[in-house]
C-alpha positions as CSV (number, residue, x, y, z in Angstrom):
1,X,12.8,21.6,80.6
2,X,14.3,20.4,77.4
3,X,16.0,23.4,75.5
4,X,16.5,23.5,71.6
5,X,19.7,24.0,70.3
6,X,19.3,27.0,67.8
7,X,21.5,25.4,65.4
8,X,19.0,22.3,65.0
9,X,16.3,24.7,64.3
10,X,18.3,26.0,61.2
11,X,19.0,22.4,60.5
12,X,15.1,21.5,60.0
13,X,14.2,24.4,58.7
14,X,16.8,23.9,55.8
15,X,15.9,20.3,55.8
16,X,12.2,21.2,55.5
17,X,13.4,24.0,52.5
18,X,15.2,21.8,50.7
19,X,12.7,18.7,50.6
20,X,10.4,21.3,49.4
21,X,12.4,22.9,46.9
22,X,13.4,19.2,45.8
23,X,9.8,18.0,45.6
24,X,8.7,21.5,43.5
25,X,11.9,20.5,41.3
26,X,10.8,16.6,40.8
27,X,7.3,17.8,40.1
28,X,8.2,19.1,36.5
29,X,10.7,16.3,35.6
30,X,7.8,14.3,36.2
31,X,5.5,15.8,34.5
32,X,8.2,16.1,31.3
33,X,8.9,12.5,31.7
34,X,4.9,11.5,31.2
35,X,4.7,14.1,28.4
36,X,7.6,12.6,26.6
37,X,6.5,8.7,27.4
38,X,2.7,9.6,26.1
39,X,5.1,11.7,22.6
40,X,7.2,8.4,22.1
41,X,3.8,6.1,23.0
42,X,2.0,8.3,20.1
43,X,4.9,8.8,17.9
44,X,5.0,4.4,18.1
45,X,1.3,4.1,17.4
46,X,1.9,6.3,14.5
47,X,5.0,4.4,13.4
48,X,2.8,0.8,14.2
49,X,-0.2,2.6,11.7
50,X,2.1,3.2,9.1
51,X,4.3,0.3,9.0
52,X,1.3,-1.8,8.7
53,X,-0.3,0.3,5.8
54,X,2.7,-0.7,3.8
55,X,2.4,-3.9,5.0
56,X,-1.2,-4.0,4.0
57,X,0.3,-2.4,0.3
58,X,3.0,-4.6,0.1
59,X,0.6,-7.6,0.4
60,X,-1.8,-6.2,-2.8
61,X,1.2,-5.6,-5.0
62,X,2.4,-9.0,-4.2
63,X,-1.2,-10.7,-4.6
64,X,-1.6,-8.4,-8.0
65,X,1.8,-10.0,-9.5
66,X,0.7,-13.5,-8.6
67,X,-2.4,-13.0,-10.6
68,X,-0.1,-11.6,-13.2
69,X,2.1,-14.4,-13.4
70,X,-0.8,-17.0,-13.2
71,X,-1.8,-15.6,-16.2
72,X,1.2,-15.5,-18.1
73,X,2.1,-19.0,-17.2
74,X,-1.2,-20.2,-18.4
75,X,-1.0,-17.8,-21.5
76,X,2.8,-19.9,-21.9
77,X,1.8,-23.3,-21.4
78,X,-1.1,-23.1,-24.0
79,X,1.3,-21.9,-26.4
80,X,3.8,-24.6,-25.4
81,X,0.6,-27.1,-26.5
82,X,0.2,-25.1,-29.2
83,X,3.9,-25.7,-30.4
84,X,3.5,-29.6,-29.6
85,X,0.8,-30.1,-31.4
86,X,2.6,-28.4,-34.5
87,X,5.6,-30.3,-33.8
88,X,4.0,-33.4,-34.2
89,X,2.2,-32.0,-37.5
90,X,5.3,-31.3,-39.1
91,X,6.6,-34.5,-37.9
92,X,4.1,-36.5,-39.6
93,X,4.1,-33.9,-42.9
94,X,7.9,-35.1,-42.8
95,X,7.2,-38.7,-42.5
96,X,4.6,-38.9,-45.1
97,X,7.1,-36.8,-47.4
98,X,10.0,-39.1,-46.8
99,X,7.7,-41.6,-47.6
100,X,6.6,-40.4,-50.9
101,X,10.1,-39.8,-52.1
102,X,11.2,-43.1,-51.0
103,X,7.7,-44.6,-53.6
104,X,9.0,-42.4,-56.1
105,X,12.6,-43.8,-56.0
106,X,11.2,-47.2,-55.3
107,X,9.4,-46.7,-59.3
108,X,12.2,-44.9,-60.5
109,X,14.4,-47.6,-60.2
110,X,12.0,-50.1,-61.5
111,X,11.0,-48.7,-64.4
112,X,14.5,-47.6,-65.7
113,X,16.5,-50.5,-63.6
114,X,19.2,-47.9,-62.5
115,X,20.6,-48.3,-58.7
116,X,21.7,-44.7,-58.5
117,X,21.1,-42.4,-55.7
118,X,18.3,-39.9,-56.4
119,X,18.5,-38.4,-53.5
120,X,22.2,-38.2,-53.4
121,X,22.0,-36.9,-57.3
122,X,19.3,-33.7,-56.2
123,X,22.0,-33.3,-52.9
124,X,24.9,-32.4,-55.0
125,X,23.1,-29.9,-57.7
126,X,24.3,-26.9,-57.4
127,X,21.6,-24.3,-57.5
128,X,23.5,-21.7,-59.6
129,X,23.7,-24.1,-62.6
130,X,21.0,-24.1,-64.8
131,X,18.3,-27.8,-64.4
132,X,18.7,-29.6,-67.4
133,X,14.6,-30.0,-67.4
134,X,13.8,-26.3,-67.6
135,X,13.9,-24.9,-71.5
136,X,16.3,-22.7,-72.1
C-alpha cells in the first residue's frame, strides 16, 4: 500500500550513520573535557594548598619581627630612661658646680674687695701660656 521511496531509505540510513558517528565523536570530547576540568580542579587545589602555606609562612615571619621589634623598642625606651636619669645627674652636678664657683667668687671678692670678673679672667687664659701659679 504505501511504497518507500529508495532515496528516503539512503536519507535515514545516513541520518542514522551520522548521529552515530557524531555521538562516538562527542563521547571522547567529553570525556577530555572532564579529564581536563578534574587537571585544572587538581592543579587549583594544589595552587589553593600552596598559596596558603605561604600564607601560613608569611604570617610567622611577620609574628617573629613583631616580637623582635617589641623587644628592641623595650631594649630603647629603658635606655632612653637611662639617658634621662643621667641627664638630670649632670644637670644637678652642673648646678651645684655653678654654685660653688659662684661661693668661691662670692669670698674672693670679700676678702680682697676686687669687683673683677673671675670667671671672665679664667675665660680669656690662653692655654698655651704658661699659669702664673705653677713653678717654673
Amino acid at each position: 500500500m504505501f511504497q518507500q521511496n529508495p532515496q528516503d531509505e539512503d536519507v535515514h540510513v545516513h541520518d542514522h550513520v551520522d548521529n552515530h558517528d557524531h555521538y562516538h565523536h562527542q563521547q571522547p570530547n567529553v570525556v577530555m573535557d572532564q579529564e581536563k576540568r578534574l587537571r585544572r580542579m587538581a592543579t587549583n587545589r594544589e595552587s589553593a594548598r600552596r598559596s596558603r602555606m605561604r600564607e601560613r609562612m608569611m604570617k610567622e615571619v611577620l609574628q617573629m619581627q613583631v616580637k623582635q621589634l617589641m623587644a628592641s623598642n623595650q631594649l630603647l625606651s629603658n635606655k632612653y630612661i637611662s639617658l634621662l636619669e643621667y641627664n638630670h645627674q649632670i644637670l644637678q652636678e652642673n648646678s651645684q658646680l655653678k654654685e660653688t664657683v659662684s661661693s668661691f667668687h662670692d669670698q674672693y671678692t670679700i676678702s680682697y674687695g676686687k669687683h673683677e670678673d673671675i670667671l671672665g679672667n679664667i675665660n680669656d687664659f690662653d692655654s698655651n701660656q704658661q699659669s702664673p701659679y705653677q713653678p717654673t
